[in-house]
KEKE-3310 file (N, C-alpha, C; in steps of 0.2 Angstrom, whole numbers, plus 5000, padded with zeros to 4 digits):
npx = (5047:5049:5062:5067:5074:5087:5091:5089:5090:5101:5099:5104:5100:5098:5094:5085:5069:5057:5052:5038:5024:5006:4998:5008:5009:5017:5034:5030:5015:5009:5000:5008:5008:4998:5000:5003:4992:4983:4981:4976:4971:4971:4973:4981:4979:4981:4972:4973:4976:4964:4954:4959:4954:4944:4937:4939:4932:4918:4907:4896:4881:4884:4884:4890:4899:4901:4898:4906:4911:4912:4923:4933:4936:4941:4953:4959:4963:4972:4983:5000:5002:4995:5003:5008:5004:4997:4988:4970:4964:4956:4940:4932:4920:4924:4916:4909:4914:4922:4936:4951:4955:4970:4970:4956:4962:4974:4968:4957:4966:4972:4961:4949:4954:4963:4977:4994:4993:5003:5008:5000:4998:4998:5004:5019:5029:5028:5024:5031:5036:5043:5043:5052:5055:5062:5056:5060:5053:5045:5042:5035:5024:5018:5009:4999:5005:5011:5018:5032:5033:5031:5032:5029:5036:5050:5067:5071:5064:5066:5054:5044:5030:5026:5024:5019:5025:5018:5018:5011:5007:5020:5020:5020:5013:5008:5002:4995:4993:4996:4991:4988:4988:4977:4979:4975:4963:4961:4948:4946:4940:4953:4964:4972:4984:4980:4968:4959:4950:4954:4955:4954:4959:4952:4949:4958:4967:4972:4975:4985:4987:5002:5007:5024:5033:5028:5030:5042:5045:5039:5045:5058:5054:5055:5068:5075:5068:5070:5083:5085:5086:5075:5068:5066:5056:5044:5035:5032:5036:5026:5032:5025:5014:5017:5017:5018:5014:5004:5002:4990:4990:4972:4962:4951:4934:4930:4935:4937:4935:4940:4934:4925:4921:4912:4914:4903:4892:4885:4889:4898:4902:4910:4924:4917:4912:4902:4898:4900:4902:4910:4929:4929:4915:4911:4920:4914:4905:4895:4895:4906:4916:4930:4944:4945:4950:4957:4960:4969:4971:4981:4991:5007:5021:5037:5050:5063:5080:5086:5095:5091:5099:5104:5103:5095:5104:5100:5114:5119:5106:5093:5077:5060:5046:5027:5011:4996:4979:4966:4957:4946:4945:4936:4936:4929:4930:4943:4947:4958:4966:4977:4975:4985:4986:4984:4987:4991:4991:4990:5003:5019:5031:5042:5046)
npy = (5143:5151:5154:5158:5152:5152:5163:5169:5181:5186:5199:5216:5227:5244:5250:5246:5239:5253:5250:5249:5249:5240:5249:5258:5275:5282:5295:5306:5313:5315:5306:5298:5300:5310:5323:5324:5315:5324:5333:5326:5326:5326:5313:5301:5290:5278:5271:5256:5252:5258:5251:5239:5243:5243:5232:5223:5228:5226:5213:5210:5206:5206:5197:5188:5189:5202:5220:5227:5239:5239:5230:5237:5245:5239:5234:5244:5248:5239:5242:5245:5229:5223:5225:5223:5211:5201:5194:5194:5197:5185:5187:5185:5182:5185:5186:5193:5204:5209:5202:5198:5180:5176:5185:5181:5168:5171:5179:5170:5159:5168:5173:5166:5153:5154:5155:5155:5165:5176:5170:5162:5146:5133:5137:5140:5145:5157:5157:5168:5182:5197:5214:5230:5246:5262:5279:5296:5308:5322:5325:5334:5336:5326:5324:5312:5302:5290:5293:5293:5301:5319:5328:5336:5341:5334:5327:5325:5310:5293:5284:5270:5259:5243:5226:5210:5194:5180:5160:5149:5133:5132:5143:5159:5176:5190:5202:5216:5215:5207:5195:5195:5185:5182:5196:5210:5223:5239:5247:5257:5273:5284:5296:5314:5318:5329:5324:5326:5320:5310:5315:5310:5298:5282:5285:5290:5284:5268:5259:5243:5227:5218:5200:5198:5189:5185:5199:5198:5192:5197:5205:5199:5194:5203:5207:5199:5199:5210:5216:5228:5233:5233:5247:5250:5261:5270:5259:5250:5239:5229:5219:5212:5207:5202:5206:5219:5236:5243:5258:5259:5266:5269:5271:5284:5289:5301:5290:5271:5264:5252:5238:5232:5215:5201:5185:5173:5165:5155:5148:5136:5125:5131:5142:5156:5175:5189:5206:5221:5235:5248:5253:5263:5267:5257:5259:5270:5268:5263:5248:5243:5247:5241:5230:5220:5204:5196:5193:5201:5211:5219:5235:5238:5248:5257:5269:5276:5287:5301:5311:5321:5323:5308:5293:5280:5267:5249:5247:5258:5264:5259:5254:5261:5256:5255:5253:5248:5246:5237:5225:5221:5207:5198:5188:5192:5200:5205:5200:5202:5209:5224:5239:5251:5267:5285:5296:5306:5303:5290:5285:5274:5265:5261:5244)
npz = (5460:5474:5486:5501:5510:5511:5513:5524:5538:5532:5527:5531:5545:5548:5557:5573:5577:5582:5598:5606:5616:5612:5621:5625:5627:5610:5609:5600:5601:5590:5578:5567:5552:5552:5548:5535:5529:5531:5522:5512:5499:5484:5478:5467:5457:5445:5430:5428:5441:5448:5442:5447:5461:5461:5457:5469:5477:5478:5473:5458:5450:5435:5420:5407:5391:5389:5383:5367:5372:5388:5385:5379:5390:5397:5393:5389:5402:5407:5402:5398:5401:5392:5381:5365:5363:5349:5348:5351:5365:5378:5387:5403:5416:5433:5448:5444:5437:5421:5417:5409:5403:5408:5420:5429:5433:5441:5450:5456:5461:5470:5477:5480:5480:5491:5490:5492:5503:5513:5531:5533:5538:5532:5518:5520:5512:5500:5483:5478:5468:5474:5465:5459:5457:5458:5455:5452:5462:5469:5485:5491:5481:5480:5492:5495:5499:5509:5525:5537:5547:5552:5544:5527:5518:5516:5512:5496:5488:5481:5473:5473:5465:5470:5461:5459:5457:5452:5456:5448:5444:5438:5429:5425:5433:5434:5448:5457:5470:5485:5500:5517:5528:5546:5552:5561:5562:5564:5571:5580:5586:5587:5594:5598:5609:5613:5616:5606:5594:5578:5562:5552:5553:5551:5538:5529:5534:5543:5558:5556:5562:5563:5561:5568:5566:5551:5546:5547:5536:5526:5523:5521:5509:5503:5500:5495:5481:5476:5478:5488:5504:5517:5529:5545:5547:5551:5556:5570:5585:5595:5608:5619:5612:5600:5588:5574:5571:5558:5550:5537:5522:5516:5503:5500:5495:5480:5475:5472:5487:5500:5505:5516:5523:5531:5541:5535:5546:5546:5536:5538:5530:5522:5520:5517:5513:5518:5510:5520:5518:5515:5521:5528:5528:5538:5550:5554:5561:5577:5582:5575:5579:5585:5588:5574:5567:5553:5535:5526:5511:5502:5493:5487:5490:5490:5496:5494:5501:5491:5478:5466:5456:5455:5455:5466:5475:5478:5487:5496:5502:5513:5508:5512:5516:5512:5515:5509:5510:5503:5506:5517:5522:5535:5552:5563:5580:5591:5607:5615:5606:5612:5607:5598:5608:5610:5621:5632:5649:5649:5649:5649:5659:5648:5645)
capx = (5046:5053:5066:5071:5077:5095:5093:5086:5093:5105:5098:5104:5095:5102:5090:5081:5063:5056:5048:5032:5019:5001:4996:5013:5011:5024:5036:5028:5007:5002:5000:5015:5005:4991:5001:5003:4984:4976:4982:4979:4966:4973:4975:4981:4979:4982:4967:4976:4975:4959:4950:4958:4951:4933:4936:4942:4928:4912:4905:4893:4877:4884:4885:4892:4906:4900:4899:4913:4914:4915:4927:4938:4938:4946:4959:4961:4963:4976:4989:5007:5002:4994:5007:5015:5000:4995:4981:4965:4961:4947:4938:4928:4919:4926:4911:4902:4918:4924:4942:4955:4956:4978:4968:4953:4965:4978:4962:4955:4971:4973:4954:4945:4957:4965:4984:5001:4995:5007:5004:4995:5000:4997:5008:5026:5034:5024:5027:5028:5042:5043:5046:5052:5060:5060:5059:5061:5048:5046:5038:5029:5019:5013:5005:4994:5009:5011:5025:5031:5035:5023:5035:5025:5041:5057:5070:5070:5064:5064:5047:5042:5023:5027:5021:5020:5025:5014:5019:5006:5008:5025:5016:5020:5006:5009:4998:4998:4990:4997:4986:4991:4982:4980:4982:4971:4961:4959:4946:4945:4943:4961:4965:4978:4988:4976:4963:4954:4948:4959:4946:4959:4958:4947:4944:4962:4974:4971:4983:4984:4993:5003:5013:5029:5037:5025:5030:5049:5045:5037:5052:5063:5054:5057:5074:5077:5065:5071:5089:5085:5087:5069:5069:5060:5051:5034:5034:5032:5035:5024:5035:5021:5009:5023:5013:5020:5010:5008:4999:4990:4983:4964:4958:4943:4930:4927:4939:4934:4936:4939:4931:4924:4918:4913:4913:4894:4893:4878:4890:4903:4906:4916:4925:4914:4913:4897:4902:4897:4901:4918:4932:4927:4908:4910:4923:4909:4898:4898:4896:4913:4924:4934:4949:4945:4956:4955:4964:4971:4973:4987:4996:5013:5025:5042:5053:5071:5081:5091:5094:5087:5103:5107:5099:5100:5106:5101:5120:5119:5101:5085:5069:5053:5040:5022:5005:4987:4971:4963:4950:4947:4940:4934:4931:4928:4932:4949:4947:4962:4972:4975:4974:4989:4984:4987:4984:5000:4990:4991:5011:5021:5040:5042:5050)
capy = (5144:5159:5150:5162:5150:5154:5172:5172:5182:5189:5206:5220:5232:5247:5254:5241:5240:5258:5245:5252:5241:5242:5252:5264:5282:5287:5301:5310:5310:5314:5298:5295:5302:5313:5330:5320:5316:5330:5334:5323:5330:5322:5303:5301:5283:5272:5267:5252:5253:5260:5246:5233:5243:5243:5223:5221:5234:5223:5208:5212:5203:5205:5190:5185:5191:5210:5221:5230:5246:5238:5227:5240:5249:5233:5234:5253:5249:5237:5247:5239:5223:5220:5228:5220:5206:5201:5190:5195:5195:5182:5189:5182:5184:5186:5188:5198:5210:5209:5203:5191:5174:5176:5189:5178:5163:5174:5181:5163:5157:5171:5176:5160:5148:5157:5152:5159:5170:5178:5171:5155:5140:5130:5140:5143:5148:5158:5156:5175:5187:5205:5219:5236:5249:5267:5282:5300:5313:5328:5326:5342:5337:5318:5323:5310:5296:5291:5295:5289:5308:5322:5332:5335:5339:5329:5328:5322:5303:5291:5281:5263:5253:5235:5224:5204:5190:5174:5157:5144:5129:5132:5151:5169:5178:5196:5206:5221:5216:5202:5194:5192:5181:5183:5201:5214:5228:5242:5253:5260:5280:5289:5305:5313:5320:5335:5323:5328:5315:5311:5312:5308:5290:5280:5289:5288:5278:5264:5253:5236:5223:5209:5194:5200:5183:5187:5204:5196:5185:5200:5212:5194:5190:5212:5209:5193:5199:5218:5218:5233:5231:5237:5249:5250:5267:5269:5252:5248:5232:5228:5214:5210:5204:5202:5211:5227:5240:5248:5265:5260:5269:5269:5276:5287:5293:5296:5283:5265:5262:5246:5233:5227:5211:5197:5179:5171:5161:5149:5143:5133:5120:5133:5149:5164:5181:5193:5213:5225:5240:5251:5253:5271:5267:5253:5261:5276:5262:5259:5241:5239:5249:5237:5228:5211:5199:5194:5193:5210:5214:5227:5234:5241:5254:5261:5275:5277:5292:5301:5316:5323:5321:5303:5286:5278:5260:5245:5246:5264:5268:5256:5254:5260:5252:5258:5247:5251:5242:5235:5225:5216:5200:5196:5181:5192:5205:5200:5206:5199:5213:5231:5246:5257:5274:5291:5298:5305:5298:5283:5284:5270:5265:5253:5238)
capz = (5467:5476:5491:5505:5516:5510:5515:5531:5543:5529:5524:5536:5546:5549:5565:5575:5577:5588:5604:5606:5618:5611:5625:5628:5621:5608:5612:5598:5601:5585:5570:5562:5544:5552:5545:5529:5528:5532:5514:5506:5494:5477:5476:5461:5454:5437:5426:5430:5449:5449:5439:5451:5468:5460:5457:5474:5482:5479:5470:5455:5447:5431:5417:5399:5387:5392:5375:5364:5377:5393:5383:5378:5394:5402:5388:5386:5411:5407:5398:5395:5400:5386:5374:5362:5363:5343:5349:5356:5373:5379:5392:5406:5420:5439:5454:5440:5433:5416:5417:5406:5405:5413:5427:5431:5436:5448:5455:5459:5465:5478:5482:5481:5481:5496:5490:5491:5508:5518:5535:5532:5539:5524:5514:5523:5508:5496:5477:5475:5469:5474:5459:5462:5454:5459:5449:5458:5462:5474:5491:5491:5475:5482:5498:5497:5498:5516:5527:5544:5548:5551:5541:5522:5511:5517:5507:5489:5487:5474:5475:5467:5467:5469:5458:5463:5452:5456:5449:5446:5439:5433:5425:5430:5432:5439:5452:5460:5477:5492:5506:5523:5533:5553:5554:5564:5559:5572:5570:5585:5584:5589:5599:5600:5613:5616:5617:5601:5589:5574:5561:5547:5557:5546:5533:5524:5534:5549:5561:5555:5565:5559:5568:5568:5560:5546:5544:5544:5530:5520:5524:5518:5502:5499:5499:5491:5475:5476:5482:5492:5511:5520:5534:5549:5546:5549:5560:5580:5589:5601:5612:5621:5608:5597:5585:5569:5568:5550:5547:5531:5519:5515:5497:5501:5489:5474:5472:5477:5493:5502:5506:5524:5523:5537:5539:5534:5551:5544:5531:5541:5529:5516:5521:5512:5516:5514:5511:5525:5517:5514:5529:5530:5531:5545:5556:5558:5564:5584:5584:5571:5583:5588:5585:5571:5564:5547:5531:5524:5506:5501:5488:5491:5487:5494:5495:5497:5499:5485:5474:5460:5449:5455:5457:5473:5473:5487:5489:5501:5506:5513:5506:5517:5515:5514:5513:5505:5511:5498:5507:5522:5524:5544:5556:5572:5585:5595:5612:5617:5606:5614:5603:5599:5609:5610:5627:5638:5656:5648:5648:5655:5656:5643:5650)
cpx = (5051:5056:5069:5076:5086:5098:5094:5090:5100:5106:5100:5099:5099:5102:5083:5075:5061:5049:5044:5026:5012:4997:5001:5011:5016:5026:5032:5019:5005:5005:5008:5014:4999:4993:4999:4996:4980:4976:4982:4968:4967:4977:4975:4983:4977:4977:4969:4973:4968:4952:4950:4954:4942:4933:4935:4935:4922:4912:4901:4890:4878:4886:4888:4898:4905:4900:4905:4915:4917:4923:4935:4939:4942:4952:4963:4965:4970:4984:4995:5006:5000:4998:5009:5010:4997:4988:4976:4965:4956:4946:4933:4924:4923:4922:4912:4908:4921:4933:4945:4956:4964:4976:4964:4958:4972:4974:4958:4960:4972:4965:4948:4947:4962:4972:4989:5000:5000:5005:4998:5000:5002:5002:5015:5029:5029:5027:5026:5036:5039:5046:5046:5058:5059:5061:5059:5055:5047:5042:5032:5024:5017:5012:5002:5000:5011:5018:5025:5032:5029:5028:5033:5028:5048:5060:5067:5069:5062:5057:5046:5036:5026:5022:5023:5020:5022:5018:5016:5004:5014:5024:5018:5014:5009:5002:4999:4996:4994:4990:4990:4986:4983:4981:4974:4970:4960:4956:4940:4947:4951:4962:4969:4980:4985:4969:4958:4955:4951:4955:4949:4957:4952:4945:4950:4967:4970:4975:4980:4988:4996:5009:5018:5034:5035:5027:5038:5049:5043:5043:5058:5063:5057:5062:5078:5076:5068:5078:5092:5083:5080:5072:5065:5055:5045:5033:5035:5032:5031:5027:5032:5015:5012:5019:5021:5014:5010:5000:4997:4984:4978:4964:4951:4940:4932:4932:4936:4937:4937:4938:4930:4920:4918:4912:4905:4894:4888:4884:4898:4907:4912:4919:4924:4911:4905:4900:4897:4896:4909:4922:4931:4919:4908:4914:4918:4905:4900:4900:4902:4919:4928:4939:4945:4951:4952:4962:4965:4974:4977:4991:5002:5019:5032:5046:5061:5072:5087:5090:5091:5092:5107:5103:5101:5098:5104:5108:5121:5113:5096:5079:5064:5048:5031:5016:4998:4984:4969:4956:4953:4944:4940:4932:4928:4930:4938:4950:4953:4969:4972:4979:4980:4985:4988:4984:4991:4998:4992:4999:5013:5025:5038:5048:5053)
cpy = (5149:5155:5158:5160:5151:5159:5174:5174:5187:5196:5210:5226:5235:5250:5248:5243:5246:5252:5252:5247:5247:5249:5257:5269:5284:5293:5304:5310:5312:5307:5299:5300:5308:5321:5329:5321:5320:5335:5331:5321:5327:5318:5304:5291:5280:5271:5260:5249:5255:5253:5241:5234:5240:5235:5221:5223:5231:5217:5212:5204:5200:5198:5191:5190:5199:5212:5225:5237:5243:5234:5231:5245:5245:5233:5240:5250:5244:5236:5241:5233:5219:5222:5223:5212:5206:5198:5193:5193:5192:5185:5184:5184:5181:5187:5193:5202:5206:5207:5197:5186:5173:5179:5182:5171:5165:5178:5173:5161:5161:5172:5171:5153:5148:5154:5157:5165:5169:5173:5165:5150:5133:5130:5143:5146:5150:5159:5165:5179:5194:5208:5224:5241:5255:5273:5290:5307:5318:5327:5328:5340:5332:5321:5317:5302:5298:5291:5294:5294:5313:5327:5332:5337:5338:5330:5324:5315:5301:5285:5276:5261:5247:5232:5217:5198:5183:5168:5150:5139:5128:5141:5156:5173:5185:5201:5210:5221:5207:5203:5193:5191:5183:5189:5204:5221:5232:5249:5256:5268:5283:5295:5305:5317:5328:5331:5323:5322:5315:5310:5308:5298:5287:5281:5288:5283:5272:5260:5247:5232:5219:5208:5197:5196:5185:5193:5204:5194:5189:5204:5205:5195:5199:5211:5203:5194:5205:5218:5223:5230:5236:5239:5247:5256:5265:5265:5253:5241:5232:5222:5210:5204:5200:5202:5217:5229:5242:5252:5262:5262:5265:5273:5279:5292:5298:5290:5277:5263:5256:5245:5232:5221:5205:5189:5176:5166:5156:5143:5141:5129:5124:5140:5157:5168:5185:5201:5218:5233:5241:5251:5258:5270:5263:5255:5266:5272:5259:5252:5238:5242:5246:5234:5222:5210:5196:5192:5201:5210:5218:5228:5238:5243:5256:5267:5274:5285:5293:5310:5317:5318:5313:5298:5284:5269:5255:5246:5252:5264:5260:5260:5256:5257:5255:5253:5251:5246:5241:5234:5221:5211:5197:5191:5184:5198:5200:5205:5204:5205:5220:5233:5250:5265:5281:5295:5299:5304:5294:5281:5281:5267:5261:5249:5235)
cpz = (5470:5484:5496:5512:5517:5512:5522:5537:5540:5527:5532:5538:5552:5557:5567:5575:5583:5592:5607:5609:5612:5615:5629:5621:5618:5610:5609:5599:5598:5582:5569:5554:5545:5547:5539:5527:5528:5524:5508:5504:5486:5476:5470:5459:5446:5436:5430:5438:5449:5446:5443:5457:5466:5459:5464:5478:5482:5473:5465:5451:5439:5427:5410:5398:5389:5382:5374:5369:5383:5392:5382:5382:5399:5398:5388:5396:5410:5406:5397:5397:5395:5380:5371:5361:5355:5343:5352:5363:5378:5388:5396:5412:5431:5445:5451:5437:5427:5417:5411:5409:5411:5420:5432:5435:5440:5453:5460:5464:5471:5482:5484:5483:5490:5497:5489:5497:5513:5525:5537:5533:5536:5519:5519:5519:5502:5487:5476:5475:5469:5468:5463:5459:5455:5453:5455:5457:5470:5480:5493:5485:5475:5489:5500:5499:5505:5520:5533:5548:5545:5545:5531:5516:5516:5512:5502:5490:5482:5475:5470:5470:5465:5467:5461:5455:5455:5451:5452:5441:5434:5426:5427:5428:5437:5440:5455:5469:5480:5498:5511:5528:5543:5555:5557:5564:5563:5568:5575:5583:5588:5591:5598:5605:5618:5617:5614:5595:5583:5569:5553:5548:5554:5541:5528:5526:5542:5551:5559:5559:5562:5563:5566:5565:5551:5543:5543:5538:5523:5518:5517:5511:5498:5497:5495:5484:5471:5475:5489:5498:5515:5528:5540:5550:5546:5553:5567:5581:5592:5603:5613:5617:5603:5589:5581:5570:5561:5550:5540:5528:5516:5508:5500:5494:5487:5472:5475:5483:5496:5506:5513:5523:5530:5535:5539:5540:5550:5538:5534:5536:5523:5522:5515:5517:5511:5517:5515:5522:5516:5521:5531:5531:5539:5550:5557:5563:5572:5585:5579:5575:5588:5583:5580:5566:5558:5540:5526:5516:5504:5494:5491:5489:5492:5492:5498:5495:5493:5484:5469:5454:5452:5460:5462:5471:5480:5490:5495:5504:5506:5512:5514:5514:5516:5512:5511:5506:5507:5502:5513:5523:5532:5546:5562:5576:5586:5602:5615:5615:5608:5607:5603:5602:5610:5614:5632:5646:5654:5647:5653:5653:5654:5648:5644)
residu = (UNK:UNK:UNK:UNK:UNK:UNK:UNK:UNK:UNK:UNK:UNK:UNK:UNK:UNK:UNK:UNK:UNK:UNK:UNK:UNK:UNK:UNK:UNK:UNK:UNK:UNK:UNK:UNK:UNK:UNK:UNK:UNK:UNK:UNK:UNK:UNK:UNK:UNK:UNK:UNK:UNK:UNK:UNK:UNK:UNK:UNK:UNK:UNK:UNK:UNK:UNK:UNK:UNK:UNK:UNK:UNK:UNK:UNK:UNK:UNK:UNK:UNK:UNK:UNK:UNK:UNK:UNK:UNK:UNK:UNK:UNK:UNK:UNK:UNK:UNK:UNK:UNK:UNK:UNK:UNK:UNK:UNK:UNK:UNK:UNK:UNK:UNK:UNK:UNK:UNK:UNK:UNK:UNK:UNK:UNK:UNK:UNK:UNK:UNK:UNK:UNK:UNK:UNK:UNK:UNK:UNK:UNK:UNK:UNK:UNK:UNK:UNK:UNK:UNK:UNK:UNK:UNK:UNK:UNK:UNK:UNK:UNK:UNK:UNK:UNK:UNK:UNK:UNK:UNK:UNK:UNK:UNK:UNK:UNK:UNK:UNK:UNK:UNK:UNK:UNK:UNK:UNK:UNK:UNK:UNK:UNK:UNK:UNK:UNK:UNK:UNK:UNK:UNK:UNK:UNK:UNK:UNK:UNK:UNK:UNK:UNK:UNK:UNK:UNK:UNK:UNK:UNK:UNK:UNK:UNK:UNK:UNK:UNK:UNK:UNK:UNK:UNK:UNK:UNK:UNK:UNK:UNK:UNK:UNK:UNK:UNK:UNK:UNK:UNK:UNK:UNK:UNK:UNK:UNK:UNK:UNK:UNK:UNK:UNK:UNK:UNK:UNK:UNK:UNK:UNK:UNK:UNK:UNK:UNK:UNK:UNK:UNK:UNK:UNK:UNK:UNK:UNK:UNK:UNK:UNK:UNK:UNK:UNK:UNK:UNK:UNK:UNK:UNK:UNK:UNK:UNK:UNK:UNK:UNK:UNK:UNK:UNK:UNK:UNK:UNK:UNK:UNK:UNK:UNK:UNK:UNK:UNK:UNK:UNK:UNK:UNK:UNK:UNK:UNK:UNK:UNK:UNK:UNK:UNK:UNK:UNK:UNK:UNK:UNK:UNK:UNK:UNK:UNK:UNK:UNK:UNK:UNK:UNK:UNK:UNK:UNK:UNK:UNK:UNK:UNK:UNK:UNK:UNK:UNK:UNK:UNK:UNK:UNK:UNK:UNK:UNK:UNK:UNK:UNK:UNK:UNK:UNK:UNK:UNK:UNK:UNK:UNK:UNK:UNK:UNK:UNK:UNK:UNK:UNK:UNK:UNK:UNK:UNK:UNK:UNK:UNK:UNK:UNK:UNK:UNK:UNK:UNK:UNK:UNK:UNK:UNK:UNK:UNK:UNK:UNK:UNK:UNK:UNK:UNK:UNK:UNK:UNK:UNK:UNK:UNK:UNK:UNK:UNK:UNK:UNK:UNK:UNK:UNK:UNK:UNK:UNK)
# end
């Protein structure tokens, strides 16, 4: 069991949170990522990663063992996970996809079982450790990786996907995806500063909110699993709401897209969810622009800065932090939260 109560309060931070109500306009009035996005033309994603979004992305009909292709395209998707395994593989089914028996039961635990989330009351301390290891790559040559600056080659950064160790019964089970409950989905369309619609806005990245303890407790477990000390890049306060913002990207076609889904409101006595469509289908849609509250999906990745010819160490530079949508699962509208905008009328001293 992963304990951070020992730490709490001990990791440094180097630049406080930039205080930003929901409804004050940033100095800057474009996104934070819009330069970014608007190039971002070549997602490049893992066998790996690409196998989990399509799990993630819909339910499926299908039934039994599957035959020796689909069989070995779940093996061939798995890569060094399976290395070094002498024994077969037993496979099974997961809401119709083809996955292992070690998979199917860290998928239960977290998407059925609805254990070990972020952000649930239930769970204050989640059995989960953070991984993270960076390796170094050019700016200019990941467009597609997201950035708290409009700026689309920054200096040199070293770049890690986090991976999550789950532990279940005394078991490790590793996953590339966290939930956090309670957070709110805003897909409300976006302007910016001239007024003109941001069309990037739903399509590769969307503001998510999340409680501001909540978003303490993810930063915590970062720095307890990782050693690296997480920045505030890329983040807003709202005081007010006491609400993070986070920019996070969206995959958009032909890749799989995530998931929108709503609560079945007939079936009270369980908590199950029927799928709407993708998040880029349903923010086009008049009647889903609005802000909802739900449980949020994510995989997660960082960047620190560095040089080519030398590794950067927790001991000198902070981690950013970057998040991916995976899926959304929803109870509702929340009219009660205001929408980060981009509008210089709408500017007002921060208090």
């Amino acid at each position: 069991m992963v304990s951070v109560s020992e730490h709490e309060g001990d990791f440094p931070t180097k630049s406080p949170f930039k205080k930003l109500r929901a409804t004050y306009n940033p100095n800057n009035p474009k996104p934070p990522v819009q330069e970014v996005r608007r190039t971002a033309t070549n997602w490049q994603i893992t066998p790996t990663r690409r196998r989990w979004l399509s799990i993630m992305s819909d339910d499926k009909d299908a039934q039994g063992e599957g035959d020796e292709v689909e069989q070995q395209e779940v093996l061939a998707s798995m890569g060094d996970r399976n290395e070094g395994s002498a024994s077969p593989v037993s496979m099974v089914r997961w809401r119709g996809h083809l996955v292992s028996e070690k998979e199917a039961k860290i998928l239960k635990h977290v998407f059925d079982d609805m254990q070990d989330h972020f952000g649930n009351r239930k769970c204050e301390s989640p059995n989960i450790k953070f991984n993270f290891d960076p390796s170094l790559f050019l700016c200019k040559n990941e467009p597609y990786t997201y950035r708290s600056h409009p700026d689309p080659t920054p200096q040199d950064r070293w770049h890690g996907e986090l991976d999550f160790t789950y532990t279940i019964n005394h078991e490790a089970y590793n996953m590339d995806y966290i939930a956090i409950d309670n957070v709110y989905f805003d897909l409300n369309p976006k302007y910016d500063g001239e007024g003109k619609q941001i069309k990037d806005y739903g399509h590769s990245w969307i503001y998510v909110y999340v409680p501001d303890e909540v978003m303490s407790r993810v930063k915590q477990y970062f720095y307890t699993g990782t050693g690296w000390s997480p920045s505030d890049e890329g983040l807003a306060d709202d005081r007010n709401a006491e609400l993070v913002s986070i920019p996070a990207k969206i995959y958009p076609a032909p890749n799989p897209e995530p998931s929108f889904w709503t609560r079945d409101a007939e079936d009270r006595a369980n908590l199950s969810f029927t799928r709407v469509g993708s998040v880029q289908s349903v923010a086009k849609d008049a009647d889903y622009q609005k802000i909802h509250r739900g449980i949020g999906v994510f995989a997660m990745s960082a960047d620190v800065p560095g040089r080519e010819n030398r590794k950067p160490t927790p001991d000198y530079e902070d981690a950013q932090l970057m998040f991916t949508l995976i899926s959304a699962r929803t109870f509702g509208p929340a009219v009660a939260v205001a929408p980060v905008v981009y509008a210089p009328r709408l500017r007002s001293p921060a208090s």
